[in-house]
mmCIF file as gemmi writes it, N, C-alpha and C atoms, coordinates in Angstrom:
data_model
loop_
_atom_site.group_PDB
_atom_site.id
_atom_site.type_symbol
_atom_site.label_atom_id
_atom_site.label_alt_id
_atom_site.label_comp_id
_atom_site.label_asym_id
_atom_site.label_entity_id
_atom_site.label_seq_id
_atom_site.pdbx_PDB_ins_code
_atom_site.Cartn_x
_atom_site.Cartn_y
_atom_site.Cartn_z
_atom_site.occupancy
_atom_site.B_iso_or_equiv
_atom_site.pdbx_formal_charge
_atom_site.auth_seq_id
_atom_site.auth_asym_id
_atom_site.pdbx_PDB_model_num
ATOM 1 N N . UNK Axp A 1 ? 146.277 135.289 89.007 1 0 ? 1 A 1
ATOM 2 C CA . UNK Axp A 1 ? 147.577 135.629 89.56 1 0 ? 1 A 1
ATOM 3 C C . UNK Axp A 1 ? 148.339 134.346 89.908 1 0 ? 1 A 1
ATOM 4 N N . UNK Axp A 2 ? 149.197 134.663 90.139 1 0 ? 2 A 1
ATOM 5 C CA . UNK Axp A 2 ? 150.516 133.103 90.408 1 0 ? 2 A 1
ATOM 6 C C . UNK Axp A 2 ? 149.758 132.616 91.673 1 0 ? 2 A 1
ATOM 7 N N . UNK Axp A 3 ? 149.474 133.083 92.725 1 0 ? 3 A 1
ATOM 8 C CA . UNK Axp A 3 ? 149.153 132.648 93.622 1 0 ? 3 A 1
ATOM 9 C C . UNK Axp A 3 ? 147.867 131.619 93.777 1 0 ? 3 A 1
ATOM 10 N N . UNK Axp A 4 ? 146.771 131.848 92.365 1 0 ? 4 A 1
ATOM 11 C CA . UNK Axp A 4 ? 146.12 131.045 92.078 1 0 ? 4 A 1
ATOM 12 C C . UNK Axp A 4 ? 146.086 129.707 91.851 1 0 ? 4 A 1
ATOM 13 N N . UNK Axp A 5 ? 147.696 129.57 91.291 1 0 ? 5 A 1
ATOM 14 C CA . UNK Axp A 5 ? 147.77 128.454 91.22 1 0 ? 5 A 1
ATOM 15 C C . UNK Axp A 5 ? 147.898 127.418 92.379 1 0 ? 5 A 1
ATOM 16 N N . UNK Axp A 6 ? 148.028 127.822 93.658 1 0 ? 6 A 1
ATOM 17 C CA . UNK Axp A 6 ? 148.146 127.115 94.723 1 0 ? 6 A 1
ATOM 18 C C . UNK Axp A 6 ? 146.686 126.885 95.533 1 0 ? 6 A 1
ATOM 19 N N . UNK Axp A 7 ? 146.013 127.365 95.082 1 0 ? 7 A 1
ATOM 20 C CA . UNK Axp A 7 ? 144.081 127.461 95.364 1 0 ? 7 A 1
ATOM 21 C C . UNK Axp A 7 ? 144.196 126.001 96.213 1 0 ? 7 A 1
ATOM 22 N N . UNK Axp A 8 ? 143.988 124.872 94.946 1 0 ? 8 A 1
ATOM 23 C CA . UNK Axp A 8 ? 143.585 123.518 96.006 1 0 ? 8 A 1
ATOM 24 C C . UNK Axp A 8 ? 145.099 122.742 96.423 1 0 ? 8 A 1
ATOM 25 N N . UNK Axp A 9 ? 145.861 123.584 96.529 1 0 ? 9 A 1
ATOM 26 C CA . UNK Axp A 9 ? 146.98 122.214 97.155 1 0 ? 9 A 1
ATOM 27 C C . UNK Axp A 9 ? 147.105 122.58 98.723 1 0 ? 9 A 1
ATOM 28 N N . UNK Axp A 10 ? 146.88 121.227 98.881 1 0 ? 10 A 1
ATOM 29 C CA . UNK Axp A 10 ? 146.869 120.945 100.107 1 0 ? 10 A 1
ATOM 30 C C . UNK Axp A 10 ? 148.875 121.109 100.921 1 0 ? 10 A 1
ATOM 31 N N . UNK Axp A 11 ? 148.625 120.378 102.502 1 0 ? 11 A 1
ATOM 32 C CA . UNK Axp A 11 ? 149.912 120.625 102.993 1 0 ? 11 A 1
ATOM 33 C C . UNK Axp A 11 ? 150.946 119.694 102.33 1 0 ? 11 A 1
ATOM 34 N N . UNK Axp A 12 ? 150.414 118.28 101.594 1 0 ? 12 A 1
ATOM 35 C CA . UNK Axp A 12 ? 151.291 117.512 101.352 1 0 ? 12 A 1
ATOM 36 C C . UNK Axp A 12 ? 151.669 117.902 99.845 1 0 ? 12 A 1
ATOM 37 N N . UNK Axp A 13 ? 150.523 118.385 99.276 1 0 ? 13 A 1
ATOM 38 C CA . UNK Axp A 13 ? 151.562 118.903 97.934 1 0 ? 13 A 1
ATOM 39 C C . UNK Axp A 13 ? 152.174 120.208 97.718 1 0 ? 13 A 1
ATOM 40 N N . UNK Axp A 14 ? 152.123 120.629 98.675 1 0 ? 14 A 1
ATOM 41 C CA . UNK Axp A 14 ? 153.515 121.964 99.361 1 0 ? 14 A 1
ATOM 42 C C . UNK Axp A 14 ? 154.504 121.28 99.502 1 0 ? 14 A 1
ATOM 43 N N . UNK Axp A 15 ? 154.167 120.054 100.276 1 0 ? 15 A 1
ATOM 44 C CA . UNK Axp A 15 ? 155.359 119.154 101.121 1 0 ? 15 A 1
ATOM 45 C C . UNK Axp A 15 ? 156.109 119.042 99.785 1 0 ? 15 A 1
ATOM 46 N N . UNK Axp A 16 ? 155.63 118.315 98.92 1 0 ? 16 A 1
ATOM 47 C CA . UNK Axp A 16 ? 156.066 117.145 97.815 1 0 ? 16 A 1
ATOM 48 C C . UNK Axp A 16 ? 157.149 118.594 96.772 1 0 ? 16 A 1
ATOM 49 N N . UNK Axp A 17 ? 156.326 119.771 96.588 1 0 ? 17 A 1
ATOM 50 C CA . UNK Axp A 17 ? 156.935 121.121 95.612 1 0 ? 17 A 1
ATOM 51 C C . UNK Axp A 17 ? 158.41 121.206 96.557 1 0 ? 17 A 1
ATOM 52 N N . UNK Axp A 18 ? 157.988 121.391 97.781 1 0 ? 18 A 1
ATOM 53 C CA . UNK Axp A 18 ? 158.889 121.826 98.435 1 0 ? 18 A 1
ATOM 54 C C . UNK Axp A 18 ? 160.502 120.903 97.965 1 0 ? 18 A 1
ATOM 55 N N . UNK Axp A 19 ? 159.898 119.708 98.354 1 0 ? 19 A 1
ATOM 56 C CA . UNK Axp A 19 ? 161.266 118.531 98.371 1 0 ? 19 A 1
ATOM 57 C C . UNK Axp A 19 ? 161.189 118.714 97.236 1 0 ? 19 A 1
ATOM 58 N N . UNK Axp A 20 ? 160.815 118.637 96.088 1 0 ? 20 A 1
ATOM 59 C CA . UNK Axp A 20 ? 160.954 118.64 94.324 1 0 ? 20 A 1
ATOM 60 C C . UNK Axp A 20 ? 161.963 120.252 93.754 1 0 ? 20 A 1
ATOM 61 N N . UNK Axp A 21 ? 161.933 120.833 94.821 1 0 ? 21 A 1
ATOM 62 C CA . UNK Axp A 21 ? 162.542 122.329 94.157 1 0 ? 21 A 1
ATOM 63 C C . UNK Axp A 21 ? 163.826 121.683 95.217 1 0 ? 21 A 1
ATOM 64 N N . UNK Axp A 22 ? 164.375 121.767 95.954 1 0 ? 22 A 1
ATOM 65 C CA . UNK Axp A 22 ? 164.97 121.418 97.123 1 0 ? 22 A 1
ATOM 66 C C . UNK Axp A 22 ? 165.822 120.329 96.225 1 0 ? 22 A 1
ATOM 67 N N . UNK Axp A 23 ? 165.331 119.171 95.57 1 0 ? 23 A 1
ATOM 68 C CA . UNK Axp A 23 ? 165.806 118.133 94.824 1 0 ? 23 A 1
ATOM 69 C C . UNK Axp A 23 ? 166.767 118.461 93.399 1 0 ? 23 A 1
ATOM 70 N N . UNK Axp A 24 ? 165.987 119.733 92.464 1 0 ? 24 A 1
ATOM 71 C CA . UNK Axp A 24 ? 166.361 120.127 91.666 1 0 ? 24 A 1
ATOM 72 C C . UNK Axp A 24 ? 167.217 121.454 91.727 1 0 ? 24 A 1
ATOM 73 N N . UNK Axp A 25 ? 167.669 122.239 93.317 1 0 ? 25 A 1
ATOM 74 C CA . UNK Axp A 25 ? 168.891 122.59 93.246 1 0 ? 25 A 1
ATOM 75 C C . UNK Axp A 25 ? 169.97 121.978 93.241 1 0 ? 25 A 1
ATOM 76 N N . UNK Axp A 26 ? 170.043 120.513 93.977 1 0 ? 26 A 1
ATOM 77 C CA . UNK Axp A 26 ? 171.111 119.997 94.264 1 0 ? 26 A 1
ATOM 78 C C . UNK Axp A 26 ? 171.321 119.299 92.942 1 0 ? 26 A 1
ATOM 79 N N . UNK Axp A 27 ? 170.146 118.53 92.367 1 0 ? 27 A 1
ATOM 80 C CA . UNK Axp A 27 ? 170.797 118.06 90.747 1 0 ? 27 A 1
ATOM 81 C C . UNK Axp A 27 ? 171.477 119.12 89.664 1 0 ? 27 A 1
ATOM 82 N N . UNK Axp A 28 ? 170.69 120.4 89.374 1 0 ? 28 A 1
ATOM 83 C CA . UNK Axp A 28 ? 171.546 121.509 89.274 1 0 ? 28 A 1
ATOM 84 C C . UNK Axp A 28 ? 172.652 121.682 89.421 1 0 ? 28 A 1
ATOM 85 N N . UNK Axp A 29 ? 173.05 121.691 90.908 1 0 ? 29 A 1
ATOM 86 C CA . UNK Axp A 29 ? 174.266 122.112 91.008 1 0 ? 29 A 1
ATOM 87 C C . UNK Axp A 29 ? 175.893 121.055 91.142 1 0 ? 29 A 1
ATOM 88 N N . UNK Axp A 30 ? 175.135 119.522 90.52 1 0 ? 30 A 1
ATOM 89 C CA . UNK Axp A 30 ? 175.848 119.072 91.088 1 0 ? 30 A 1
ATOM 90 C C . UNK Axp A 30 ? 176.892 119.177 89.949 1 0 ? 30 A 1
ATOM 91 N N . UNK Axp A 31 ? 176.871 119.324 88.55 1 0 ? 31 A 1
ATOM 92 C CA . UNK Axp A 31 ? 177.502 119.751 87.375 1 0 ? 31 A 1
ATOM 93 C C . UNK Axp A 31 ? 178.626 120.488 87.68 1 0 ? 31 A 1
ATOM 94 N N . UNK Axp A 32 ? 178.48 121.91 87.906 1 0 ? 32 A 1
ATOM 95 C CA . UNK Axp A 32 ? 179.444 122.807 88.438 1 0 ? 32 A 1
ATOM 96 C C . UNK Axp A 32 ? 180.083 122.346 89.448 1 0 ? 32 A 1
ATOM 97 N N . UNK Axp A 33 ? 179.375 121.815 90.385 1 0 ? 33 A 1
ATOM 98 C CA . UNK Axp A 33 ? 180.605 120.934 91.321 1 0 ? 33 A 1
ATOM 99 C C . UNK Axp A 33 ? 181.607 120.08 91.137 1 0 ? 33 A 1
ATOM 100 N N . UNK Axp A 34 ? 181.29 118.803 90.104 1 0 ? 34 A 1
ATOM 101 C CA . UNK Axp A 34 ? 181.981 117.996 89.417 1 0 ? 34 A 1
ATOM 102 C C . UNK Axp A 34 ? 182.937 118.906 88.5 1 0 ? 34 A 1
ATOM 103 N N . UNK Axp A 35 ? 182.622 119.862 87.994 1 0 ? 35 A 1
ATOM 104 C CA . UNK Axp A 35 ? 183.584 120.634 86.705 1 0 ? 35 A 1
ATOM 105 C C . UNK Axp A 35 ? 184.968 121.565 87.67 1 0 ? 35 A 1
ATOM 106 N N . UNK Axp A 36 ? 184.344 121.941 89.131 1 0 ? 36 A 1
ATOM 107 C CA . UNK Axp A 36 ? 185.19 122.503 90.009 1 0 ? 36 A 1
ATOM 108 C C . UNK Axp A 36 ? 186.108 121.403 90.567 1 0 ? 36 A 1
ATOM 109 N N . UNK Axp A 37 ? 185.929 120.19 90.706 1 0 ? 37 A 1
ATOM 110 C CA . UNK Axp A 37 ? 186.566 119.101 91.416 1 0 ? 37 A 1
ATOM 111 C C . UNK Axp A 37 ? 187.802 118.695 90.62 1 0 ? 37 A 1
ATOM 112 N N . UNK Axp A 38 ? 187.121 118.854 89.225 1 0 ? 38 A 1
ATOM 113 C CA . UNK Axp A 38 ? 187.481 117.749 88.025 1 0 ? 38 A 1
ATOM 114 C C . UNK Axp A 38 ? 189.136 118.727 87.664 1 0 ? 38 A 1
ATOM 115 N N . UNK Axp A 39 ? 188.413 120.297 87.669 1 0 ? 39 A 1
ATOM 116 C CA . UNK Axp A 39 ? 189.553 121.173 87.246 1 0 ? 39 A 1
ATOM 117 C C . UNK Axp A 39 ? 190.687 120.904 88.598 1 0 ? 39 A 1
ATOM 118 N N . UNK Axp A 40 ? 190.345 120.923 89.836 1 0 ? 40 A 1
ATOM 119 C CA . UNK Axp A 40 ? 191.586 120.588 90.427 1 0 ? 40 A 1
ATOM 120 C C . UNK Axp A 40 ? 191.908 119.491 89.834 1 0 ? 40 A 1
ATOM 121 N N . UNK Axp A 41 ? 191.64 118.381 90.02 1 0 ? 41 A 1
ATOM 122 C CA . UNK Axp A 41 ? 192.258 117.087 89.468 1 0 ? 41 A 1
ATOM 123 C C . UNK Axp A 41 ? 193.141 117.25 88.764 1 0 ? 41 A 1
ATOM 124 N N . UNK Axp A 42 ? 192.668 118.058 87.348 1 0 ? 42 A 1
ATOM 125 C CA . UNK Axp A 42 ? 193.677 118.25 86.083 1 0 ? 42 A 1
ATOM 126 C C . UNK Axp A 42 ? 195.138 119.263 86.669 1 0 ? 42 A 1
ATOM 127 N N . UNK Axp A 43 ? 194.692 120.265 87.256 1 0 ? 43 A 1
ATOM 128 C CA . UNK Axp A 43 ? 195.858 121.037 88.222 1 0 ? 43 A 1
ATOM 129 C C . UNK Axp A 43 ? 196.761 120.358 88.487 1 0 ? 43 A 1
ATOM 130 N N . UNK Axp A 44 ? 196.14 119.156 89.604 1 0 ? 44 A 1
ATOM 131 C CA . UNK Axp A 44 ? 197.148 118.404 90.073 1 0 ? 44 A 1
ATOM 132 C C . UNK Axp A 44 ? 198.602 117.447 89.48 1 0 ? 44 A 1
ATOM 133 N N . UNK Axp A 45 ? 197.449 117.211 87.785 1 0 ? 45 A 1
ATOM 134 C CA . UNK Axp A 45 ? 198.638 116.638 87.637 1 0 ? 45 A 1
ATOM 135 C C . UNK Axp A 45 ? 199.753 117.39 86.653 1 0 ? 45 A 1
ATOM 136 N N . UNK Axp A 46 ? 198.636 118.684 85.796 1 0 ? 46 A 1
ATOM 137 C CA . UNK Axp A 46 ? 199.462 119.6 84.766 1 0 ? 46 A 1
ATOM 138 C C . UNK Axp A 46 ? 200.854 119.925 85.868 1 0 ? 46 A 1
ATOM 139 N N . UNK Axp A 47 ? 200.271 120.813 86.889 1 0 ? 47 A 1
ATOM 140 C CA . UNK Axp A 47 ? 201.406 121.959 87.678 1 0 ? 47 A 1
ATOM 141 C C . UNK Axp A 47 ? 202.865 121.023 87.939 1 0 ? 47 A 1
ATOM 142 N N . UNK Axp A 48 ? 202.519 119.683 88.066 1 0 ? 48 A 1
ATOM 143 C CA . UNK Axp A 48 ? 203.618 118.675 88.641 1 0 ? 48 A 1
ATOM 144 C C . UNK Axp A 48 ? 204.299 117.623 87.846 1 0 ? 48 A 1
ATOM 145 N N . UNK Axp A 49 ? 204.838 118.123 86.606 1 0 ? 49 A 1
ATOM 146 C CA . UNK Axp A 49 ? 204.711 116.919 85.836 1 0 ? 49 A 1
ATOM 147 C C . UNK Axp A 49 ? 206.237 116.102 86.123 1 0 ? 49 A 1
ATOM 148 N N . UNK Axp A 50 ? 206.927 117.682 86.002 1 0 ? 50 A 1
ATOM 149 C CA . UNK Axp A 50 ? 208.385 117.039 86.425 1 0 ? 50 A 1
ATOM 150 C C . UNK Axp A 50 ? 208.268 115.798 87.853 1 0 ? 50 A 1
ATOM 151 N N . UNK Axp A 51 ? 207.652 116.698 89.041 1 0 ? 51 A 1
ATOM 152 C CA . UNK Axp A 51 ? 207.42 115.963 90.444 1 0 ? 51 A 1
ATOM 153 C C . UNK Axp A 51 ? 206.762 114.798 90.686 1 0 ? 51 A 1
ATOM 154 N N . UNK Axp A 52 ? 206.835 113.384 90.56 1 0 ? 52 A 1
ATOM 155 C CA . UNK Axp A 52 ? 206.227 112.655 90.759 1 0 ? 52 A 1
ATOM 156 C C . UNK Axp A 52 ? 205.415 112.145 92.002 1 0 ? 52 A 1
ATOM 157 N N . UNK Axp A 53 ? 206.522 112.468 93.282 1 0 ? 53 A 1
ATOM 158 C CA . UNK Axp A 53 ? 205.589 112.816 94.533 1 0 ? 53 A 1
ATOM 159 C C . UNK Axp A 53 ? 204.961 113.47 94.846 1 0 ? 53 A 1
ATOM 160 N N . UNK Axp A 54 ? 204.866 114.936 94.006 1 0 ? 54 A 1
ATOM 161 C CA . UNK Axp A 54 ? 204.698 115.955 94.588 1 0 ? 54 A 1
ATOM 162 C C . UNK Axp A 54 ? 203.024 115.796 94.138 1 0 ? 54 A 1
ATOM 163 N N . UNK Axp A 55 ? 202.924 115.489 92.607 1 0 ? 55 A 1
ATOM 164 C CA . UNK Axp A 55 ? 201.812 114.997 91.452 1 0 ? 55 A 1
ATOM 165 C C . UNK Axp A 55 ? 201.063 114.182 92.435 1 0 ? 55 A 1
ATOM 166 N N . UNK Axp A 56 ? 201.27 113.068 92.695 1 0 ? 56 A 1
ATOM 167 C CA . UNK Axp A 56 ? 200.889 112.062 93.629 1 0 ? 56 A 1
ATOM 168 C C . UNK Axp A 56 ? 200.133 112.624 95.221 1 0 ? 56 A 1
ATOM 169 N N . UNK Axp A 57 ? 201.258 113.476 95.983 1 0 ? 57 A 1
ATOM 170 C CA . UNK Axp A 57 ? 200.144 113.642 97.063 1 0 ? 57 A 1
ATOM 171 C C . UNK Axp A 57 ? 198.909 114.949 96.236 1 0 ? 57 A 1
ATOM 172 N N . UNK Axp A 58 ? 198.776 115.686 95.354 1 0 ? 58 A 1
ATOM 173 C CA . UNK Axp A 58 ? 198.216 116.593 95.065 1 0 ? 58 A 1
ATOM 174 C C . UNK Axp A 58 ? 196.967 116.073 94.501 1 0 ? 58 A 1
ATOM 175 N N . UNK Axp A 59 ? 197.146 114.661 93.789 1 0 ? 59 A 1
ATOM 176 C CA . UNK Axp A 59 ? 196.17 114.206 93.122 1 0 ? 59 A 1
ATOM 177 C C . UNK Axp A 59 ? 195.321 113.144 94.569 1 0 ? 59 A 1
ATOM 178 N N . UNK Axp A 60 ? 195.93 112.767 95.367 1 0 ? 60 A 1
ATOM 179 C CA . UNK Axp A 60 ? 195.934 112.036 96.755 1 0 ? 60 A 1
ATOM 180 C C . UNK Axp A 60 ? 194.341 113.045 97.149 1 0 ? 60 A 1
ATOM 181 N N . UNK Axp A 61 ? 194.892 114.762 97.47 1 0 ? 61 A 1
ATOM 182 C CA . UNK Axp A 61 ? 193.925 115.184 98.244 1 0 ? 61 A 1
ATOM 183 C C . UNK Axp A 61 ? 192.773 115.89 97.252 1 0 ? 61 A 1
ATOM 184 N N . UNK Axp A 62 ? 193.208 115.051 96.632 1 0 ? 62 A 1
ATOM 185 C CA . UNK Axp A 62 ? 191.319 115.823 95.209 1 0 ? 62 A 1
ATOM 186 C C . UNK Axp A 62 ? 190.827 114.303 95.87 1 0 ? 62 A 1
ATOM 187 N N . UNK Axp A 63 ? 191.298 113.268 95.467 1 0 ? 63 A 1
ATOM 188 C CA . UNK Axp A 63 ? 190.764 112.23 95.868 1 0 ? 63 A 1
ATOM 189 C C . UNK Axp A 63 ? 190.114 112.078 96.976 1 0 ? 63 A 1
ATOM 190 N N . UNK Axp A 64 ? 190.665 112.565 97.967 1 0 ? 64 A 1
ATOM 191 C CA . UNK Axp A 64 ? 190.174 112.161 99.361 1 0 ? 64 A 1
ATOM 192 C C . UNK Axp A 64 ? 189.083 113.355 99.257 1 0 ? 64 A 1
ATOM 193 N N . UNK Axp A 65 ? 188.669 114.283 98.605 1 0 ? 65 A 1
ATOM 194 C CA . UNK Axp A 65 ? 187.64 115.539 98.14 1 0 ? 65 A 1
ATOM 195 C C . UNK Axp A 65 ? 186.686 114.879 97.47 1 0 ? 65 A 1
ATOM 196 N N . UNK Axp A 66 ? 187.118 114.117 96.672 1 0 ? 66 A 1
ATOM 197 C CA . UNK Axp A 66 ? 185.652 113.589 96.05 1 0 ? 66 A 1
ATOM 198 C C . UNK Axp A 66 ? 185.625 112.103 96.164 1 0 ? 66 A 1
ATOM 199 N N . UNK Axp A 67 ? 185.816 111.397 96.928 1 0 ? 67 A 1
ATOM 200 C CA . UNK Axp A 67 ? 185.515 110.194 97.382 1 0 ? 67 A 1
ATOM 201 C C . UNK Axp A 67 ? 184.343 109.796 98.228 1 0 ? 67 A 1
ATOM 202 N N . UNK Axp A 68 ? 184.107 111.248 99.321 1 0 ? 68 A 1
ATOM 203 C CA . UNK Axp A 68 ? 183.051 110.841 99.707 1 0 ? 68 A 1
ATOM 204 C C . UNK Axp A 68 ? 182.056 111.406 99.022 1 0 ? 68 A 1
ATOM 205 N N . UNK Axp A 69 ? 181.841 112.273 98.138 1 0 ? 69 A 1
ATOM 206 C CA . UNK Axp A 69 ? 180.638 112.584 97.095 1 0 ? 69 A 1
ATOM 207 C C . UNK Axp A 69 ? 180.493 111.599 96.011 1 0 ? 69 A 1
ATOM 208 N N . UNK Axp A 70 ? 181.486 111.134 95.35 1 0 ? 70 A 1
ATOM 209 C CA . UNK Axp A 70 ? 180.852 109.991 95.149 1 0 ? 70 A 1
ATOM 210 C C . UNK Axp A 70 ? 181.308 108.415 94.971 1 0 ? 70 A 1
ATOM 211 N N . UNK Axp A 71 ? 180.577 107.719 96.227 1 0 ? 71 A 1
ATOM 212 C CA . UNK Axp A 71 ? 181.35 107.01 96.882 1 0 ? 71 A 1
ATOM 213 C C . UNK Axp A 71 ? 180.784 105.262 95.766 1 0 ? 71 A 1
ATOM 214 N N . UNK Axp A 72 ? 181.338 105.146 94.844 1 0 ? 72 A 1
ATOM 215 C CA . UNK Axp A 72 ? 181.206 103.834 94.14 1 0 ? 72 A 1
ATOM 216 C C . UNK Axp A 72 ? 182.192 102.486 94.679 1 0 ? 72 A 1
């Protein structure tokens, strides 16, 4: 049964599965996040093309959205 497979692991390689599944939602999900960020971005500047200020603060607050995720 599935549960067999956990026979000899001890607490630290629970520990280690644990952080390793825990690790591979957030790499997972970080795709769809970037593709949700990315599509505002493009919003910002399609919806405003005539508006140059308007383009500008819109693209301003994606920025300040993903600046601290990823901060290079």
């Amino acid at each position: 049964a599935f549960h067999e497979l956990f026979t000899f692991a001890d607490r630290w390689d629970c520990l280690l599965m644990a952080a390793g599944s825990v690790g591979a939602v957030v790499h997972g999900s970080a795709m769809p996040v970037f593709f949700l960020l990315f599509g505002d971005l493009v919003n910002g500047f399609g919806k405003n093309q005539t508006h140059l200020s308007v383009m500008t603060h819109e693209v301003s607050k994606v920025r300040l959205t993903v600046s601290p995720a990823f901060p290079i």
